[in-house]
C-alpha positions, 0 to 999 in steps of 0.5 A, spaced: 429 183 434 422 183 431 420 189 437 426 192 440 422 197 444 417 193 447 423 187 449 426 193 453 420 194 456 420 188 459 427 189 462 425 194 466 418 192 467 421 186 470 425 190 475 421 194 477 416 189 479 422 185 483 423 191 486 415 193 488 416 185 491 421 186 495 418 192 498 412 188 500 407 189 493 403 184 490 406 185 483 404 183 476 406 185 469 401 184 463 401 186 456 396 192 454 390 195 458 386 188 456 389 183 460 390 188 466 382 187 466 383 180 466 387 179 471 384 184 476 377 180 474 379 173 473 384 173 479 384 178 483 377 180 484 376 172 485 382 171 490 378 177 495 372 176 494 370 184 494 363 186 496 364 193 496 368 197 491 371 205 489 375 208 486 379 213 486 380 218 479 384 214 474 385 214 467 388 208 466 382 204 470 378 207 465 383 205 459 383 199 462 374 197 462 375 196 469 369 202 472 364 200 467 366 192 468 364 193 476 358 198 475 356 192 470 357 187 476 353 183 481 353 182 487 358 188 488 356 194 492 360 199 487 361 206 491 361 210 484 364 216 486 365 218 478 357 219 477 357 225 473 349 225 476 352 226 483 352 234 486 358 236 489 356 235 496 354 227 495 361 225 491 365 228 497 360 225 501 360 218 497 369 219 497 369 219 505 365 211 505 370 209 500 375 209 504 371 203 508 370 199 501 373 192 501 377 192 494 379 200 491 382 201 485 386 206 483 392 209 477 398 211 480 403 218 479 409 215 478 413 208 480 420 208 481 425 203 479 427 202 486 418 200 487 416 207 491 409 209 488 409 217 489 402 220 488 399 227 488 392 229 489 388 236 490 383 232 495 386 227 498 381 222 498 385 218 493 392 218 496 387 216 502 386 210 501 392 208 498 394 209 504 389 207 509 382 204 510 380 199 504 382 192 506 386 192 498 388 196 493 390 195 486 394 200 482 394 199 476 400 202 472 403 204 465 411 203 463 410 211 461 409 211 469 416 208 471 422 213 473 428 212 475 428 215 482 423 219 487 426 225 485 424 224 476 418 222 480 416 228 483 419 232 476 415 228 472 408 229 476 409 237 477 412 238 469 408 233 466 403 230 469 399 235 473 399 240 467 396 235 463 390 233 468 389 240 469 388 242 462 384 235 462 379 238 468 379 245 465 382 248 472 384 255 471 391 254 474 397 258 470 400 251 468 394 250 464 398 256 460 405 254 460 405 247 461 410 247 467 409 247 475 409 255 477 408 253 485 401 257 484 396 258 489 390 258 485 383 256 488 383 249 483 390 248 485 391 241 484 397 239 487 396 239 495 397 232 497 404 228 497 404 221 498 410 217 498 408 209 499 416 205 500 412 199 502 406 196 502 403 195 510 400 190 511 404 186 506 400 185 499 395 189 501 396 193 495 397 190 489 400 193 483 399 191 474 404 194 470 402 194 463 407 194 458 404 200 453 402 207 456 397 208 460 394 215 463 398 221 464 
């Protein structure tokens, strides 16, 4: 077998899509970062027909070309909430009327094989809309975010990567130091807001890629 590390991944890419189907995703598997972009512009976005579209923070949206692809876009209302020109007043701001956009783009914590997506946020804005408020919502997801269960989901954000992300925004919270979660009750505490979603309400709202190679953190 030419790739033996890829062909397993394809098994439990398959699985898990199956399973995110059954509870009532719109699943696809692709490739690489790469072919995620095209499907969410070449088939996603024109399935929908978006006038508006946000995004919540993600380094797999990045990875994968999507924010400079929409800012690039005509014809599309793009709430920008990453502008590094923005005050932090207008980010907050602008986070609360991207809750309303018709098409929100996001990454995701963790996915579990039984297709659960489980999120933590600080704010809350992402986990928000994956919620409630944008007509659709893609999540795209590397296969470094799949786990077996929502208790490895959970583990992994807390021990993983929530010190990852605050090391990458520079926070000043012990995990920075130690590289686990210490349950801190630092001011930039990013570990506020669980979202556990089981099913996708109404059915296909949310859409997730999976990517088979690794994504984000």
């Amino acid at each position: 077998m030419s790739d033996p590390i890829r062909s397993y991944w394809e098994l439990r890419l398959a699985d898990t899509r199956e399973a995110l189907e059954a509870n009532n995703f719109e699943a696809y598997v692709v490739e690489n970062a790469d072919e995620a972009r095209k499907l969410v512009l070449e088939t996603i976005h024109p399935a929908l027909r978006p006038a508006s579209v946000s995004f919540g923070g993600s380094g797999t949206i990045a990875a994968c070309g999507l924010h400079d692809a929409y800012l690039n876009m005509e014809g599309v209302n793009v709430l920008d909430t990453w502008s590094q020109k923005l005050t932090w007043d207008e980010k907050y701001e602008l986070r609360r009327q991207a809750l309303l956009v018709d098409l929100f783009l996001m990454g995701t914590n963790a996915v579990t094989e039984d297709g659960y997506l489980v999120n933590l946020d600080m704010i809350g804005n992402r986990v928000a809309a994956l919620t409630f408020g944008p007509r659709n919502v893609v999540v795209v997801a590397g296969r470094n975010k799949i786990v077996p269960d929502l208790e490895s989901g959970m583990a992994r954000i807390k021990n993983f990567a929530a010190p990852v992300n605050t090391k990458r925004l520079n926070m000043k919270t012990p995990c920075v130091k130690t590289g686990r979660c210490m349950d801190c009750k630092s001011p930039e505490r990013i570990c506020n807001l669980w979202t556990i979603t089981e099913k996708s309400f109404p059915a296909a709202r949310i859409k997730v890629v999976l990517v088979n190679e690794e994504l984000g953190f």
